[in-house]
MIPA-423311 format. One line per 2 residues: their letters; for each residue x negated, y, z negated of N, C-alpha, C. Coordinates in pm, whole numbers, plus 32768, in hexadecimal, padded with zeros to 4 digits. Each point is the difference from the previous one (the first is absolute). Example, Ala and Ser with C-alpha at 12.3 -4.5 7.8 and 13.67 -1.06 7.14 Angstrom:
BEGIN
as) 7AD9,7DC7,7CF4,8059,8077,8000,7FA6,8078,8000; 8023,8069,8048,7FAE,8077,7FFA,804D,806D,7FB7
END
This chain:
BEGIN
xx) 45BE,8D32,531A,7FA5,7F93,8028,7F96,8036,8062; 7F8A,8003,7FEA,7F99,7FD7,804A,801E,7FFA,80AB
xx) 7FB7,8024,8054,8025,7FC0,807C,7F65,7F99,8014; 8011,7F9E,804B,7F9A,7FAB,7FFD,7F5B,8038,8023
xx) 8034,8066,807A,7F6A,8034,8036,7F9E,804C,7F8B; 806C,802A,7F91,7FCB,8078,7F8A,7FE1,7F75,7F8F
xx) 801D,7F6D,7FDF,8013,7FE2,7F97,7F46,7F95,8042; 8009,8019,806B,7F4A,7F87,801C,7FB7,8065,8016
xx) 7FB6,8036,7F88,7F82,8031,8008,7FBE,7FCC,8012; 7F69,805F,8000,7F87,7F92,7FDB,8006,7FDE,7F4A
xx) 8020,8060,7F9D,800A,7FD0,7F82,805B,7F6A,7FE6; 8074,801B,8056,807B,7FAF,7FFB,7FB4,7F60,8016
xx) 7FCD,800F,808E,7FB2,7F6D,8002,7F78,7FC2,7FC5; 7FAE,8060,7FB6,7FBF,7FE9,7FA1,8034,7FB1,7F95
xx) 806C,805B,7FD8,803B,7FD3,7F70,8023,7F89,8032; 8036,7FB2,8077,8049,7F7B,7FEB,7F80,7FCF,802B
xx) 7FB3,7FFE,8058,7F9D,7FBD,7FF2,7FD8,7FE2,7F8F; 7FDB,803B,7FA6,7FD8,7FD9,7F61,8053,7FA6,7FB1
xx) 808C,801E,7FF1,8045,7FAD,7FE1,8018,7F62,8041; 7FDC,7FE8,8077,7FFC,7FAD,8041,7F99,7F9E,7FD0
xx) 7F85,8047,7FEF,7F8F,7FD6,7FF8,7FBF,7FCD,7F6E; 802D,805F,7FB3,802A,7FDE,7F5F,8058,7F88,7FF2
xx) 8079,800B,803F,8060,7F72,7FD1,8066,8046,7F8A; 7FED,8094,7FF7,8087,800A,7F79,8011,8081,8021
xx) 8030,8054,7FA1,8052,8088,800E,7FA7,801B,7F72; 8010,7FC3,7FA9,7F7C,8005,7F87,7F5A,8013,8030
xx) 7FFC,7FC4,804F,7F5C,8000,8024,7FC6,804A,8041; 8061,8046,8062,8001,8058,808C,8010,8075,7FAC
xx) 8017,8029,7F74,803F,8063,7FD1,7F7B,8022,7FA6; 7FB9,7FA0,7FB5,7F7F,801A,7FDE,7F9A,800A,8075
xx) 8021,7FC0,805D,7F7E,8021,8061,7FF7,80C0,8016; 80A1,800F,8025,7FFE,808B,8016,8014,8065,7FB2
xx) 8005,7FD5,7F8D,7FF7,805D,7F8C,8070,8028,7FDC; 806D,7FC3,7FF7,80A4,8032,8027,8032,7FB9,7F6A
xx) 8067,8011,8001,806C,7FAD,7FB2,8050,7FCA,801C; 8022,7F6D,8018,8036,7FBB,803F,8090,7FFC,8044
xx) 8058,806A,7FA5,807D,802C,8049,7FD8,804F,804C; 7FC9,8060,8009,7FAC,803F,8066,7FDA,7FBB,80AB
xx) 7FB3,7F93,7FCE,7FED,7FC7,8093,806F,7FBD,8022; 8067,7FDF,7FA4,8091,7FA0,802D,8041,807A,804C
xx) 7FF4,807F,7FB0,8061,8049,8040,7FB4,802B,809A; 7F9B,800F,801C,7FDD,8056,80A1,801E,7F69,8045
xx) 7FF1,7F87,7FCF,801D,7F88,807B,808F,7FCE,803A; 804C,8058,7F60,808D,7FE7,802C,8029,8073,805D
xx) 7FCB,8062,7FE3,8016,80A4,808A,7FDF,7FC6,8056; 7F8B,7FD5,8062,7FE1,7FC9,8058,803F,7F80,8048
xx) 8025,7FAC,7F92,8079,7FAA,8035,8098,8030,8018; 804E,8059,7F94,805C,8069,8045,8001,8026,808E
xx) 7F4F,8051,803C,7FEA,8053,8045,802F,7F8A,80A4; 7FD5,7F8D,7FD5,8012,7F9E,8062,8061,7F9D,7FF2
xx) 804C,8019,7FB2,8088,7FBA,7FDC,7FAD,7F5C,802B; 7FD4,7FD2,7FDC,7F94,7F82,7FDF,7FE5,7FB4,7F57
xx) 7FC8,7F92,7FF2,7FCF,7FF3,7F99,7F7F,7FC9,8011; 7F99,803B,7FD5,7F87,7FF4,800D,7FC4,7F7C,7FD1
xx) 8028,801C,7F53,7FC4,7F8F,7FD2,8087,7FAF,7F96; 7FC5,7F56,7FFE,8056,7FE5,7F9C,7FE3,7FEE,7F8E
xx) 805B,8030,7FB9,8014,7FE3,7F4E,8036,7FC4,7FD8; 8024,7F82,800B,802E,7F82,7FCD,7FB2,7FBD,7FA0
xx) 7F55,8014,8033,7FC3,7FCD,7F79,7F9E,8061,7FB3; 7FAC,800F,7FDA,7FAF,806A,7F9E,7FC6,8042,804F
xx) 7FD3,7FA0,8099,7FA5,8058,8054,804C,8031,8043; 7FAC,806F,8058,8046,805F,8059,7FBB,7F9E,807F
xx) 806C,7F8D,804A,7FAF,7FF5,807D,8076,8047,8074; 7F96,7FF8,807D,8039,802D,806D,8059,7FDC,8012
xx) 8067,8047,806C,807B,7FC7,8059,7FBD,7FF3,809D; 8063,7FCD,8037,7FB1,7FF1,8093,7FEE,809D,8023
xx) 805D,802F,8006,8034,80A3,801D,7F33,805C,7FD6; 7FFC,7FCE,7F7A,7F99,8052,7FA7,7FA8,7FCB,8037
xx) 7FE6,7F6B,803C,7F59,7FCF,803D,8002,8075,8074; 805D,7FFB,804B,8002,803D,8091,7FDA,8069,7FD0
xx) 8039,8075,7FBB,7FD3,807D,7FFA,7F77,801A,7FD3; 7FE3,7FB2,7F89,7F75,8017,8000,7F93,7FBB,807E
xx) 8053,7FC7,8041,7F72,7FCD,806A,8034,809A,8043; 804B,8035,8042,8020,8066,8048,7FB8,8079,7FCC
xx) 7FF8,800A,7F69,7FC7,8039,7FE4,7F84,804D,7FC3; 7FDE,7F68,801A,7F57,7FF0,8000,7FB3,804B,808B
xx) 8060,7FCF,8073,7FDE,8036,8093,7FFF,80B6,7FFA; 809A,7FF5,7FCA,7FF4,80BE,7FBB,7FA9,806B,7FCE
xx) 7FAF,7FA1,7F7B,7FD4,807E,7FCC,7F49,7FCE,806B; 8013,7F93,8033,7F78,7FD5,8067,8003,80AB,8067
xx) 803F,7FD6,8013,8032,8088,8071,8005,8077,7FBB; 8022,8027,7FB9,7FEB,8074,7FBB,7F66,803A,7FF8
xx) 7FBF,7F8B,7F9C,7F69,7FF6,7FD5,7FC9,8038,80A7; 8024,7FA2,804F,7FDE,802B,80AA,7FF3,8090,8031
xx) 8071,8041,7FD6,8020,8071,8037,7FBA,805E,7FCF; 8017,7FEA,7F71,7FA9,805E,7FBB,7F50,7FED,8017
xx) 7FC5,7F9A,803A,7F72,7FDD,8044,7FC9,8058,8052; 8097,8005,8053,7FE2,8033,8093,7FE1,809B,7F9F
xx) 8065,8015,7FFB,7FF6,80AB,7FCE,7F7C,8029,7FCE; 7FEC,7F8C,7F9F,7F73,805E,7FE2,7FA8,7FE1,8073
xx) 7FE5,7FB5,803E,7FB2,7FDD,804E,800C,806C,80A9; 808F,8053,7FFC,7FE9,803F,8052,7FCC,8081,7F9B
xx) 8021,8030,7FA8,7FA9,807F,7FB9,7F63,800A,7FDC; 7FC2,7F48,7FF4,7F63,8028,7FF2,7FD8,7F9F,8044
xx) 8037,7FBC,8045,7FA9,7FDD,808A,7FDE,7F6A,7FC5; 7FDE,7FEF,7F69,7FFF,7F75,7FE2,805C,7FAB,7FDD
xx) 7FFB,7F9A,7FFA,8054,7F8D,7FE4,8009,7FE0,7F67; 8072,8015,7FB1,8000,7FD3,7F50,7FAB,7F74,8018
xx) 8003,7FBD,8036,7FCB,7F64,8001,7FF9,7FD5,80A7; 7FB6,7FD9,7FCE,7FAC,7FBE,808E,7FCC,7F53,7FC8
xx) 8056,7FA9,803E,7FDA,7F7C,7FE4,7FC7,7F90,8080; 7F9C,7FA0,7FE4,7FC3,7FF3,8069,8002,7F59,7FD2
xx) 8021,7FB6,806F,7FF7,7F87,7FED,7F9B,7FB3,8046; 7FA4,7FDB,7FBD,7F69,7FAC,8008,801D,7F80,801A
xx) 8008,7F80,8066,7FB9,7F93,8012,7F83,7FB5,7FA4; 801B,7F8A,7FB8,7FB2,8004,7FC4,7F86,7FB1,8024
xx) 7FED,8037,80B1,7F68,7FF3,8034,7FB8,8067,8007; 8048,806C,7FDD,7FD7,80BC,7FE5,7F8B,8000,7F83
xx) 7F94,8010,8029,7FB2,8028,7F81,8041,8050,7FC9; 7FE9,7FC1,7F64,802F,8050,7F70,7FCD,8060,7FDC
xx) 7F56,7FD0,800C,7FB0,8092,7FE0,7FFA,8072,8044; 7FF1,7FF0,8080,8014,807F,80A3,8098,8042,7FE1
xx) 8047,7FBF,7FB9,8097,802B,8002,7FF2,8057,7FAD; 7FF2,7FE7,7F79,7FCF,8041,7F77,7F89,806D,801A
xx) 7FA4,800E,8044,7F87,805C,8029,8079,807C,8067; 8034,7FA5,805F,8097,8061,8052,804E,8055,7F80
xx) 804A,7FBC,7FB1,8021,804C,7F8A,7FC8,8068,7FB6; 7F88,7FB9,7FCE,7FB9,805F,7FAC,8000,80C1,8069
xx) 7FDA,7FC8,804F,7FD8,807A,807B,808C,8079,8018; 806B,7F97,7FEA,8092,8021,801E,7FEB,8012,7F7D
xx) 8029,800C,7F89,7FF6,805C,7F93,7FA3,806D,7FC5; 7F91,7FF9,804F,7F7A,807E,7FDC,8038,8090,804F
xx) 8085,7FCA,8054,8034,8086,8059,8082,8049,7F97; 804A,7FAE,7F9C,8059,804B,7F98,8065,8000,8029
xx) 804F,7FC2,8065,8063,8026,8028,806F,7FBF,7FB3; 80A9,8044,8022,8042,8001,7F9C,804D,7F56,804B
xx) 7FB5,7FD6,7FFE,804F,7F22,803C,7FC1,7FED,7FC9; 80A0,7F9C,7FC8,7FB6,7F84,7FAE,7FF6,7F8D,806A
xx) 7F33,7FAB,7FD1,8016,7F9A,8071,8017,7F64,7FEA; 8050,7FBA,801F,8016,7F8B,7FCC,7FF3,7FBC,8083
xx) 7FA1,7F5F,7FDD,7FE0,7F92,8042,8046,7F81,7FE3; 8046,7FED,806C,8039,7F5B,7FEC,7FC2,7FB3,8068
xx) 7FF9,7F84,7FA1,7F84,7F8E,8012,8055,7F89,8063; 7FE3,801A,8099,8089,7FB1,8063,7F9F,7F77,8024
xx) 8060,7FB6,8037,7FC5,7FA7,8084,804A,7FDD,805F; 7FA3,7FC2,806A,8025,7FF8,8075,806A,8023,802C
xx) 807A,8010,8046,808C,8072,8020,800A,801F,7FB6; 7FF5,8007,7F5C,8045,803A,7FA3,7FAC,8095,8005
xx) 7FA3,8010,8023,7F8A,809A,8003,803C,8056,807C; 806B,7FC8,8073,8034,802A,8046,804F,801C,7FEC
xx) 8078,7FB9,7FC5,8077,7FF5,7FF1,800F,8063,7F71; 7FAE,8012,7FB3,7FE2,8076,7F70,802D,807E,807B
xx) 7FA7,800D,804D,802F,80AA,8049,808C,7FFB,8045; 7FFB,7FA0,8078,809C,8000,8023,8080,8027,7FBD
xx) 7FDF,7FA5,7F85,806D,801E,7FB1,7FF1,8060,7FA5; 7FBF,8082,8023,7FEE,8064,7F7E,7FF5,8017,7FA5
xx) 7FA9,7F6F,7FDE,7FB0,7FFE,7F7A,7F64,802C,7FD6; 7FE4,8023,8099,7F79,8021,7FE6,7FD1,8091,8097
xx) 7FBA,8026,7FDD,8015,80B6,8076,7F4F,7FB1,8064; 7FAF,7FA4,7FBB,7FB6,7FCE,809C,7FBD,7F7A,7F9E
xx) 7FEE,7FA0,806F,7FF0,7F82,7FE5,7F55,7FD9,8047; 7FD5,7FB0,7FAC,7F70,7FF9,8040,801E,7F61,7FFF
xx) 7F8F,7FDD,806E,7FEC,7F54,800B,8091,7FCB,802D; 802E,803C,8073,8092,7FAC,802D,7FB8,7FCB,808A
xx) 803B,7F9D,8019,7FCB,7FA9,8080,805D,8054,8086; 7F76,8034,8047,8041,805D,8085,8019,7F7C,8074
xx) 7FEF,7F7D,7FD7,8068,7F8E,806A,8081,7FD0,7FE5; 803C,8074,7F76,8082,7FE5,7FEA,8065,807B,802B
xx) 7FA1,8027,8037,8052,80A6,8046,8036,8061,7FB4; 802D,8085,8025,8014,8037,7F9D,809B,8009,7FE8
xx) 8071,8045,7FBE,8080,8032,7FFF,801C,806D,802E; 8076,8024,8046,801C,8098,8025,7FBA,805F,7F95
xx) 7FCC,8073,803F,7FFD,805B,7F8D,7F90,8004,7FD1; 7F7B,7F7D,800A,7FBE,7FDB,7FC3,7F5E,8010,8028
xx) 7F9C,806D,7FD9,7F8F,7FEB,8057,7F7E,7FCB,7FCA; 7FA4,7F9A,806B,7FA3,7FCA,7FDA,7F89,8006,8008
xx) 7F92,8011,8001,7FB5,7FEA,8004,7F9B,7FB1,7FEA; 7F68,7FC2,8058,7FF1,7FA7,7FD1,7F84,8009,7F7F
xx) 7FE1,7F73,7FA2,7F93,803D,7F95,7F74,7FA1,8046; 7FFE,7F9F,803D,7F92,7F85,8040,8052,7F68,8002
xx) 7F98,7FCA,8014,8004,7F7D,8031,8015,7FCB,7F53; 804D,7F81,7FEE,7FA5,7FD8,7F6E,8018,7F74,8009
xx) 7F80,7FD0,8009,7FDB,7F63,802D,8024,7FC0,7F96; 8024,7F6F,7FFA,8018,7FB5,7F9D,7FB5,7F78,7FCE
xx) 7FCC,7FD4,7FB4,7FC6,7F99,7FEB,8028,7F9A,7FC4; 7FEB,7F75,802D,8024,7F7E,7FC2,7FAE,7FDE,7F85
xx) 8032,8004,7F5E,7F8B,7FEC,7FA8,804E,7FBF,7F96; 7F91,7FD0,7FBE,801E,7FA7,7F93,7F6F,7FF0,7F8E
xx) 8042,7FE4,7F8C,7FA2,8003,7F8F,7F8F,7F8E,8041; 7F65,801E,7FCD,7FAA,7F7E,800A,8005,7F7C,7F86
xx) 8065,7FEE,7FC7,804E,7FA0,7FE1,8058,7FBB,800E; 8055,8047,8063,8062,7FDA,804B,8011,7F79,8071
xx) 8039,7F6B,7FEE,7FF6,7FDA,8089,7FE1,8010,8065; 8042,8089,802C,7FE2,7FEE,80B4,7F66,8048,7FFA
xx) 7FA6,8037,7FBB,7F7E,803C,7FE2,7FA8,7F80,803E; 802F,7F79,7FF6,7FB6,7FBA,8046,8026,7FAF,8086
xx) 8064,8012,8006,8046,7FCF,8093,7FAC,8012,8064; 7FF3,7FD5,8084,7FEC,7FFD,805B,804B,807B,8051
xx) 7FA6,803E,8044,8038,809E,8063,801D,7FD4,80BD; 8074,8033,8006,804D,8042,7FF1,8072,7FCA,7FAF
xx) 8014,8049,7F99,80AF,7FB1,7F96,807B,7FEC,8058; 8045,7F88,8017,805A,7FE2,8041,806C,8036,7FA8
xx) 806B,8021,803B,8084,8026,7FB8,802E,7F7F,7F9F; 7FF0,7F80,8067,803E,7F7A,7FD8,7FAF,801A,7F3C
xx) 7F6C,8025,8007,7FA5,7FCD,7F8F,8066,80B0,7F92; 7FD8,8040,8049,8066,808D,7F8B,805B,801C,7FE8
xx) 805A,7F87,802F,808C,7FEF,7FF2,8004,7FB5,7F6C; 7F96,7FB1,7FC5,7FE6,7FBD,7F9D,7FD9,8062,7F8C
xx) 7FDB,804C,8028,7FD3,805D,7F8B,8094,8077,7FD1; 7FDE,8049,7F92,8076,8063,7FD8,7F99,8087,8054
xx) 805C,804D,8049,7FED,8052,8008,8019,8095,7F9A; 7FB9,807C,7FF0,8018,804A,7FCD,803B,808C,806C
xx) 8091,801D,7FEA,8028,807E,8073,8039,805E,7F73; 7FC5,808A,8043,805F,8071,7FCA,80A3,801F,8000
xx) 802E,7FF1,7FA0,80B5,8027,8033,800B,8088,805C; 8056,7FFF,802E,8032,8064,805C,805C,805F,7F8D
xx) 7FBE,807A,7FE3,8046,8030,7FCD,8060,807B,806D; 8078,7FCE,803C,806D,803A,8048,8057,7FB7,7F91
xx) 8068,8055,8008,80AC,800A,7FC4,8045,7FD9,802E; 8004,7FFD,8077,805E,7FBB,8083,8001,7F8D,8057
xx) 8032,7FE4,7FEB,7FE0,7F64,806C,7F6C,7FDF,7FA0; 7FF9,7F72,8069,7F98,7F7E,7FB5,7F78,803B,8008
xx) 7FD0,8065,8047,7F75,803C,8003,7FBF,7F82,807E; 7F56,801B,7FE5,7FDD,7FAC,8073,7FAE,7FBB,7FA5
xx) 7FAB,7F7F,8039,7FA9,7FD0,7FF2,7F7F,7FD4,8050; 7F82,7FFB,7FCB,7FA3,800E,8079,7F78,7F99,7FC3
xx) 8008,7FAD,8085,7F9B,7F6C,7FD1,8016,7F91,7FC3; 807F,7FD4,7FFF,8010,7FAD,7F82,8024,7FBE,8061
xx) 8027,7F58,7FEB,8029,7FA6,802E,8058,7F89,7FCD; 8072,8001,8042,8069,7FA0,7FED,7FC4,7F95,7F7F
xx) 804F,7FEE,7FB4,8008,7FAA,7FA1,7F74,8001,7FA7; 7FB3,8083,7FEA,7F93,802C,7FC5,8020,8011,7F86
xx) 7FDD,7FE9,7F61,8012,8023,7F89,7FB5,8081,802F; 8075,8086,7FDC,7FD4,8062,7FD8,7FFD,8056,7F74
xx) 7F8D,8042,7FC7,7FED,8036,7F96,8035,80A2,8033; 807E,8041,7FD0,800B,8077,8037,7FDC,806C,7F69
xx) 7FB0,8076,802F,7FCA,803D,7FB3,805D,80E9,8027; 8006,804C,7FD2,7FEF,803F,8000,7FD5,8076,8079
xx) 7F60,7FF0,8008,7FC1,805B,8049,7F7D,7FB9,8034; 7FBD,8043,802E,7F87,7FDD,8051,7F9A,7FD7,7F84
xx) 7FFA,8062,7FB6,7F9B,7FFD,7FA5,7FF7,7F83,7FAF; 8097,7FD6,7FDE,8028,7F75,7F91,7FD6,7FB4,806B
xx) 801F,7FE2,80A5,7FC7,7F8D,8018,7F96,7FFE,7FE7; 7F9E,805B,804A,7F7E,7FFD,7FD3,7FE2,7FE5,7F87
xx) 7FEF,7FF1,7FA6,801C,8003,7F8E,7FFD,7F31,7FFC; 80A4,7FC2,8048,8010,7FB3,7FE0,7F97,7FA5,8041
xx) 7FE5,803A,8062,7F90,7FA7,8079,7F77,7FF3,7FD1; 7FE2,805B,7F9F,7F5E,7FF5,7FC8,8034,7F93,7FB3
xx) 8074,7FF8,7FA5,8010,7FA4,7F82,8005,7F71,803B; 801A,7FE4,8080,8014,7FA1,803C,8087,7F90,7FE8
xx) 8056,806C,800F,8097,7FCF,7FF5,8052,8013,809F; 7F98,8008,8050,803F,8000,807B,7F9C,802E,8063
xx) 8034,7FF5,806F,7FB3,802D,8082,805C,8069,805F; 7FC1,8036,804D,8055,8061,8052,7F7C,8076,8048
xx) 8069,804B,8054,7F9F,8066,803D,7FF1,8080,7F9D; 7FC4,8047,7FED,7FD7,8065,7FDB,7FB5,8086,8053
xx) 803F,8093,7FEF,7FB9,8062,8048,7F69,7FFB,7FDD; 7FA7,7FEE,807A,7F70,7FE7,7FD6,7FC7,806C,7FCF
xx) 804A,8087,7FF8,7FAE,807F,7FCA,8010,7FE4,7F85; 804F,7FA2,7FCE,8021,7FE9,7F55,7FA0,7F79,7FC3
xx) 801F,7FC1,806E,7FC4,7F8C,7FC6,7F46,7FEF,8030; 7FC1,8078,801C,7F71,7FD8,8033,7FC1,801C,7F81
xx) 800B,801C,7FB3,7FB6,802A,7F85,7FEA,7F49,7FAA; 808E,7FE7,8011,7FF5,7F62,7FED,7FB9,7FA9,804F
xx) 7FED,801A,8087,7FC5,7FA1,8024,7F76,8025,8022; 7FDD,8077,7FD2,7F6A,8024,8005,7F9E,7FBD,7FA4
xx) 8063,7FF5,7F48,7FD2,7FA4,7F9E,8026,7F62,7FFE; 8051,7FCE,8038,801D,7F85,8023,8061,7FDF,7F9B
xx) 8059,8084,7FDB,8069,7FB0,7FC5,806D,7FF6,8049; 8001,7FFF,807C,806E,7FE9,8073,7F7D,7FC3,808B
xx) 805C,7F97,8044,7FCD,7FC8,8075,8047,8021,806B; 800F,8031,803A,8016,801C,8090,8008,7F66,8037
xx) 8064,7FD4,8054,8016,7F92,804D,8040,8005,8070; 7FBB,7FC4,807E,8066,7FF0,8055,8093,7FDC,8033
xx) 8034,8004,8023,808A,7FC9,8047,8020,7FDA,8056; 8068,7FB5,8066,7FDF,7FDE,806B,8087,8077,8053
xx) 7FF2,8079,7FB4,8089,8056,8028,7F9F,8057,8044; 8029,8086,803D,7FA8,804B,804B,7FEE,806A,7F79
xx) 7F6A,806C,800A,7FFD,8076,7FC5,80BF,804A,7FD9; 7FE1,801D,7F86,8088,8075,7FDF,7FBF,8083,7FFE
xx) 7FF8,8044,802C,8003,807C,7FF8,80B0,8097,8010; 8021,8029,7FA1,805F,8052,8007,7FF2,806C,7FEE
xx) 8040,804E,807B,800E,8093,7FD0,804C,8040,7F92; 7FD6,805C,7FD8,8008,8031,7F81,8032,8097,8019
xx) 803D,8046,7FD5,801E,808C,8013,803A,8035,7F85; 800D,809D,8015,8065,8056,7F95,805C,8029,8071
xx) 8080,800E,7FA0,8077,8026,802C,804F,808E,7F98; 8042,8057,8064,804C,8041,7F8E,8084,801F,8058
xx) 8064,8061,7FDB,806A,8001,8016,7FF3,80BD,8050; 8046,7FF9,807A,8000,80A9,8061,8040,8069,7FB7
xx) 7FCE,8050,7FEE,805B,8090,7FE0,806D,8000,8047; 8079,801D,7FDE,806B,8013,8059,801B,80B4,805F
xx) 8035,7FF3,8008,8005,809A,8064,803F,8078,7FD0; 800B,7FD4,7F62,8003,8073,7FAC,7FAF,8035,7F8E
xx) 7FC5,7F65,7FE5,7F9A,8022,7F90,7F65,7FD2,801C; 7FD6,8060,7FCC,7F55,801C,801B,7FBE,7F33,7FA0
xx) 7FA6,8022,8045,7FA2,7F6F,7FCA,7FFF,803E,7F75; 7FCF,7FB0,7F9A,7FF1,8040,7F70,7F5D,7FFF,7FF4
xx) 7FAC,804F,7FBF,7F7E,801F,7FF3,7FD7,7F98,7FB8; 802B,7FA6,7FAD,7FB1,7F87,7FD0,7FDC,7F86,8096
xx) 8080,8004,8026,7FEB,7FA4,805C,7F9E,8026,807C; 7FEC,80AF,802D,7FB5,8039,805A,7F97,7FC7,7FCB
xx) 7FAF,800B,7F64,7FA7,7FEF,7FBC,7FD0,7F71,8041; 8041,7F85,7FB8,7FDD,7F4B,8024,8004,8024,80A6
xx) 8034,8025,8025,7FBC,7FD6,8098,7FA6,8049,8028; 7FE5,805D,7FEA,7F7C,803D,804A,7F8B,7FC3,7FBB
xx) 8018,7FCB,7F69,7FBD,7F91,7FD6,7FBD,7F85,8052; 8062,7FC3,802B,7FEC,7F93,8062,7FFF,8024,807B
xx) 7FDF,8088,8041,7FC9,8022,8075,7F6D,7FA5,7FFB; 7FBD,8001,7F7C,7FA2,8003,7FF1,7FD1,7F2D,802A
xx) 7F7E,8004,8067,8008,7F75,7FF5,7FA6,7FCB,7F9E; 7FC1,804D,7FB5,7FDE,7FCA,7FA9,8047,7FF7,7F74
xx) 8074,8029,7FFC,8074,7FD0,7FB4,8040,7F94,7FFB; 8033,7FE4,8088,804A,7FAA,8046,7F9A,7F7E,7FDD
xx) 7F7A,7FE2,8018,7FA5,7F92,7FD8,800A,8001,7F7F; 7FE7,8061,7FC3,800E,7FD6,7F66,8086,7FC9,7FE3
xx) 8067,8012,8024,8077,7FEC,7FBF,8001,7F5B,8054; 7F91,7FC1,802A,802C,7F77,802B,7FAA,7FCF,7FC1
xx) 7F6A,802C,7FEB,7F7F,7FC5,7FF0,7FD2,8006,7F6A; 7FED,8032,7FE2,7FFB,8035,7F70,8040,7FD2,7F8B
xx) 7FC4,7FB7,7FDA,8048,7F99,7F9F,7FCD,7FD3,7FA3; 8000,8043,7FA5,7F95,7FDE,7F4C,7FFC,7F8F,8008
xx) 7F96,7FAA,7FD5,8047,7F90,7F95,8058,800A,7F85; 803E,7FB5,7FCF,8057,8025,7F72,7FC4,7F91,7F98
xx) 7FA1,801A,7FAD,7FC6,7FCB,7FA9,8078,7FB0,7FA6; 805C,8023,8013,8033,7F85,7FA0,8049,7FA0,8042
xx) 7FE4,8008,8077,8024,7F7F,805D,7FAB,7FA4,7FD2; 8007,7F40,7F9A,7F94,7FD7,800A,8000,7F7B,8043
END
């Protein structure tokens, strides 16, 4: 028999992952090119190896046992860590990072981000770069939790986490607007809460994983329209399916042509700070050269403005 430490490879938990994921010992056996006694026989070694039963066969499918959920969540964390280790390694032999992922706010110009990219690929290096599209804590909470190596557009009045360094990107003011079809387009200024408590507001979801996330501007017993990202509200606020604040570096293009109105409130100016964040080298391993790269990037202040200000229109907003 097997001893357990020799019978959980990384092949070992592949193969049940598949089978898991397939639903049979037939299906998992064409996925992998096998013959189906074949994959019966390495899942029954592996269950030997752990004197366990993985999965049950009582009916046609192969489903889990409690025993088999646990190991594959355990061992999802496994070959995570592996993939890890082997990162570092290369990353201490050429100085770059296999992947470098960066989580954007979606008050981050798209285009300045993409022009950042383009620039970051005219250099060849061997990272791959991948962008996930966050909001509000969730663009923070992407790096904390080591899903992302530096985060742009996290609010520096929510402080940072151990471990965690910030910097700031500007100010980014916010504006009260609404379609010129819209109700409150003719209201009387300053808008009382009592009068926009009547209307649906439009807020971005909080994309965090954890806990309820935050919310910002809305008011008790308000029909809210919740959308996505910055862009969909915008989006929803020209269509005139709601009202709400909007970053004015996004929304001035709208209200330069008058398809957004700017309105008062009887709340004070919003203005929020805005920053990038990434995560410290520890005291054994060197910064990685992609990430040296994005920040000496945003040394730059005329980066840092673009990545707030700069904001196409999107022609198929109509």
């Amino acid at each position: 028999m097997q001893r357990a430490r020799n019978a959980l490879t990384p092949d070992a938990l592949d193969l049940l992952q598949t089978v898991a994921h397939s639903g049979s010992f037939a299906a998992a056996a064409r996925d992998l090119g096998l013959v189906p006694s074949a994959v019966t026989y390495r899942v029954r070694q592996i269950e030997d190896a752990l004197d366990v039963l993985l999965f049950d066969r009582s009916s046609r499918q192969a489903r889990l046992t409690e025993a088999g959920t646990e190991l594959l969540r355990e061992g999802a964390r496994l070959l995570d860590d592996i993939d890890a280790v082997a990162n570092r390694v290369r990353r201490v032999a050429t100085g770059w990072e296999p992947q470098f992922t960066i989580a954007a706010d979606s008050v981050i110009s798209h285009a300045t981000l993409m022009e950042l990219a383009q620039a970051f690929f005219a250099l060849a290096p061997p990272t791959q770069l991948r962008i996930r599209h966050e909001t509000l804590s969730g663009t923070l909470e992407a790096l904390t939790s080591g899903q992302a190596d530096l985060a742009l557009g996290v609010s520096l009045e929510s402080g940072n986490a151990a471990g965690i360094h910030g910097k700031p990107l500007g100010g980014l003011s916010f504006v009260f607007a609404v379609a010129p079809h819209h109700p409150l387009a003719a209201q009387a200024e300053p808008l009382r809460d009592a009068l926009l408590q009547k209307h649906r507001a439009v807020a971005v979801a909080d994309s965090v994983q954890r806990g309820r996330g935050v919310t910002i501007g809305l008011l008790g017993g308000q029909d809210v329209f919740t959308v996505p990202s910055m862009a969909a509200k915008l989006d929803a606020q020209l269509r005139g399916l709601g009202c709400g604040f909007l970053p004015e570096p996004m929304a001035r293009p709208y209200l330069e042509t008058g398809r957004l109105v700017a309105r008062r409130v009887e709340r004070p100016p919003r203005i929020v700070r805005v920053g990038y964040a990434w995560r410290g080298a520890g005291a054994s391993t060197a910064q990685g050269r992609a990430l040296q790269w994005w920040l000496g990037q945003l040394e730059s202040q005329t980066t840092r403005t673009a990545l707030l200000e700069h904001h196409r229109i999107d022609h198929r907003v109509e």
